[in-house]
C-alpha positions as CSV (number, residue, x, y, z in Angstrom):
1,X,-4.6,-76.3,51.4
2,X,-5.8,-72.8,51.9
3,X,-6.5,-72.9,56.0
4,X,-4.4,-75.0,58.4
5,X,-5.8,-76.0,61.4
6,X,-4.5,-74.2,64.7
7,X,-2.9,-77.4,66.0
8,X,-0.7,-77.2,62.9
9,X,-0.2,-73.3,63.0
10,X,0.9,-74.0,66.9
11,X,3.5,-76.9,66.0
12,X,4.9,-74.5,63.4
13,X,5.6,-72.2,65.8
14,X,6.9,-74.3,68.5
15,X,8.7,-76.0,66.3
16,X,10.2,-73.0,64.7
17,X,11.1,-71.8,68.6
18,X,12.2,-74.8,69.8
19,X,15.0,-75.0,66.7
20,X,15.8,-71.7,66.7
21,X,17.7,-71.1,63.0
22,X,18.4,-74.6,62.5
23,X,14.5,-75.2,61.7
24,X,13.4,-79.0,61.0
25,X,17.2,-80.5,62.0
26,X,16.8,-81.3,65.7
27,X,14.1,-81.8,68.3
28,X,14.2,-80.0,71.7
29,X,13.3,-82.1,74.3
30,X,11.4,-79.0,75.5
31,X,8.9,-78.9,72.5
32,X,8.0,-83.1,73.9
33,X,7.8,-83.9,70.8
34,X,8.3,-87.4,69.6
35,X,10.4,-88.3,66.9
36,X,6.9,-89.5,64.9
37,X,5.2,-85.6,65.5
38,X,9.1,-84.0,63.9
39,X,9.2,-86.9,61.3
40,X,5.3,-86.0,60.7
41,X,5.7,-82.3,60.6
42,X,8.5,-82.8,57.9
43,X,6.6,-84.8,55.3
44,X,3.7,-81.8,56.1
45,X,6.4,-79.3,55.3
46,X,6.9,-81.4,52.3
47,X,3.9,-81.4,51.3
48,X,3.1,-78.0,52.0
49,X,5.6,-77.2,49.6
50,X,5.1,-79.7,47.0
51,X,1.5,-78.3,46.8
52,X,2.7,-74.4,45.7
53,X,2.6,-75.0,42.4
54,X,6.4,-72.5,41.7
55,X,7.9,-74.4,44.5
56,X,6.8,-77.8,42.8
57,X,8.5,-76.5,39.7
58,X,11.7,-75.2,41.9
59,X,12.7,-78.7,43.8
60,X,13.4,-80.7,41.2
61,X,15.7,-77.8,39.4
62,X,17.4,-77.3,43.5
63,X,17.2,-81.2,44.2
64,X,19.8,-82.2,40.7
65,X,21.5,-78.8,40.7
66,X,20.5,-78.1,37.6
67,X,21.3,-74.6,35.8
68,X,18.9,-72.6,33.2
69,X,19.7,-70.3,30.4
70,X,18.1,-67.3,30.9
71,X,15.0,-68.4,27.9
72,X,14.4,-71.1,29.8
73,X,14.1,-68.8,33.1
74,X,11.6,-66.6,31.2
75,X,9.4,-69.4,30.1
76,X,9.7,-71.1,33.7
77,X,8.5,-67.6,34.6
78,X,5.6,-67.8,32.1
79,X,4.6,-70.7,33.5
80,X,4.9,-70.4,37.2
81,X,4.4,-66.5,38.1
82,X,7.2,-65.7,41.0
83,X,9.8,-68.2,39.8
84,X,12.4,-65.9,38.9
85,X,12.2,-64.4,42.1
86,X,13.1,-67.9,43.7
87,X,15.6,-68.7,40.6
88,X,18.0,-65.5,41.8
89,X,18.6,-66.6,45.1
90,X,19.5,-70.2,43.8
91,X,22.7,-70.8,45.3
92,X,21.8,-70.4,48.9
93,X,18.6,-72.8,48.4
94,X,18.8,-76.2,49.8
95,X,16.7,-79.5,50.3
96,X,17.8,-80.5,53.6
97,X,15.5,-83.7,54.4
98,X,13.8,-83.1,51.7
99,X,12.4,-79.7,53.1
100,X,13.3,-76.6,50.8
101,X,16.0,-73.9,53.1
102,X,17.3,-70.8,51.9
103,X,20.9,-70.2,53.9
104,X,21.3,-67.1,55.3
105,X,24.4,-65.7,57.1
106,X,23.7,-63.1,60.1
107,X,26.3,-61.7,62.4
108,X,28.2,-64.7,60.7
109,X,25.8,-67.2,62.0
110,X,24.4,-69.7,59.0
111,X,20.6,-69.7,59.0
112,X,18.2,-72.0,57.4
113,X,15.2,-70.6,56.3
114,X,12.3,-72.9,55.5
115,X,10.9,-71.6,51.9
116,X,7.3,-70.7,53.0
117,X,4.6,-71.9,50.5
118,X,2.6,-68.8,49.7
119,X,-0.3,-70.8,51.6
120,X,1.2,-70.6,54.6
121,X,2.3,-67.3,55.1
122,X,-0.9,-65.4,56.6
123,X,-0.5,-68.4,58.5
124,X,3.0,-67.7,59.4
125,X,2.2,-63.9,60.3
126,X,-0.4,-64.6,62.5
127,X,1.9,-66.8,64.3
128,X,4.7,-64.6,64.7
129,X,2.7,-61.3,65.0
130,X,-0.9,-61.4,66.1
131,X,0.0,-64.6,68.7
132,X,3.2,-63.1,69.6
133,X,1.4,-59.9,71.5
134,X,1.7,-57.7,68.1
135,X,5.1,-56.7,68.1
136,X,6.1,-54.1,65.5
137,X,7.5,-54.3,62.0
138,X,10.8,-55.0,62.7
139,X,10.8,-57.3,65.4
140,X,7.9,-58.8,63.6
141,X,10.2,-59.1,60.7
142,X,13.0,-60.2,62.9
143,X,10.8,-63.4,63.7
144,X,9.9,-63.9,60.3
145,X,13.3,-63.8,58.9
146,X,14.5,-66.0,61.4
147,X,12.5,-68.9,60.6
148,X,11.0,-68.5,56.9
149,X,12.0,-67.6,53.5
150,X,10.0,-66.1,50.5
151,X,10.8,-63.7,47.9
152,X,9.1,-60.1,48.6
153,X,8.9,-60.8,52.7
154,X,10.1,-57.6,54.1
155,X,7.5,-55.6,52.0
156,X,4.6,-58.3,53.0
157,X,5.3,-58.4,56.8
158,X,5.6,-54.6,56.2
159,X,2.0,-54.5,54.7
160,X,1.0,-56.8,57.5
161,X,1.7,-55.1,60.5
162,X,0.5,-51.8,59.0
163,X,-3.0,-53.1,58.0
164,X,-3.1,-54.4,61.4
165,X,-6.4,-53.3,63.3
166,X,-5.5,-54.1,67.0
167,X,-1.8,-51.9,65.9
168,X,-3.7,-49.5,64.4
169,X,-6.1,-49.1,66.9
170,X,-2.9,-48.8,69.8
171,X,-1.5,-46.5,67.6
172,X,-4.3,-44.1,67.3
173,X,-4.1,-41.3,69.5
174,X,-7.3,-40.5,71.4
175,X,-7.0,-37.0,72.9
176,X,-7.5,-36.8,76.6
177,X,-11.2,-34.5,77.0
């Protein structure tokens, strides 16, 4: 699945909104969806995941809790680039629904972060940046972080908004003639 259609991109977003840091637990009466779009949009999450090929490898090792010695990290590593980087932050992953979180703690509120397929995150970043009026890195990342998970997100929202041509281009200073 390398592009999602809009209608998709939008319910990720509203749904995202609508469930604040709880993502994929509850459904606003505000979003109007029906329990058949949140039951739908969970088996896409699903699916979504399922289809990265490191997070296909990760929820079976998260679903029976199961531990690796540190050769059979390395060769999970060989064979799915990025693993490790999922593998450290272990503990706080979770299936809830059968959607991979990551729990977060924040002012001493518990988030859960869905863990974004790779797939979806320009997806994810357009969303939450270019949609959103193109606020900056941090707020930008603020939004990010509040909703999604992925090993290495602060430096790619960073390399987002900087390669930004609508920031860019507000950003430039044209002197006055």
């Amino acid at each position: 699945c390398e592009h999602m259609e809009d209608s998709v991109v939008t319910a990720i977003c509203i749904q995202a909104d609508a469930m604040g840091n709880d993502a994929l637990l509850v459904v606003n009466d505000a979003t109007k969806n029906s329990q058949q779009d949140f039951q739908a949009n969970q088996r896409r999450w699903q699916q979504l995941q399922r289809d990265d090929r490191v997070l296909a490898a990760l929820i079976p090792l998260v679903e029976a809790g199961r531990k690796l010695t540190s050769r059979q990290v390395a060769k999970m590593e060989c064979d799915y680039p990025g693993f490790k980087a999922y593998w450290w932050s272990r503990e706080k992953l979770q299936l809830r629904d059968g959607v991979l979180h990551r729990e977060r703690k924040v002012d001493g509120q518990l988030l859960h972060q869905v863990v974004l397929p790779e797939s979806q995150r320009e997806i994810a970043l357009r969303g939450l940046h270019d949609d959103c009026g193109h606020l900056g890195r941090d707020r930008t990342l603020d939004l990010v972080q509040a909703r999604f998970y992925w090993p290495g997100m602060t430096k790619y929202v960073e390399e987002y908004v900087r390669r930004c041509l609508p920031c860019i281009r507000r950003k430039a200073h044209i002197p006055d003639r």
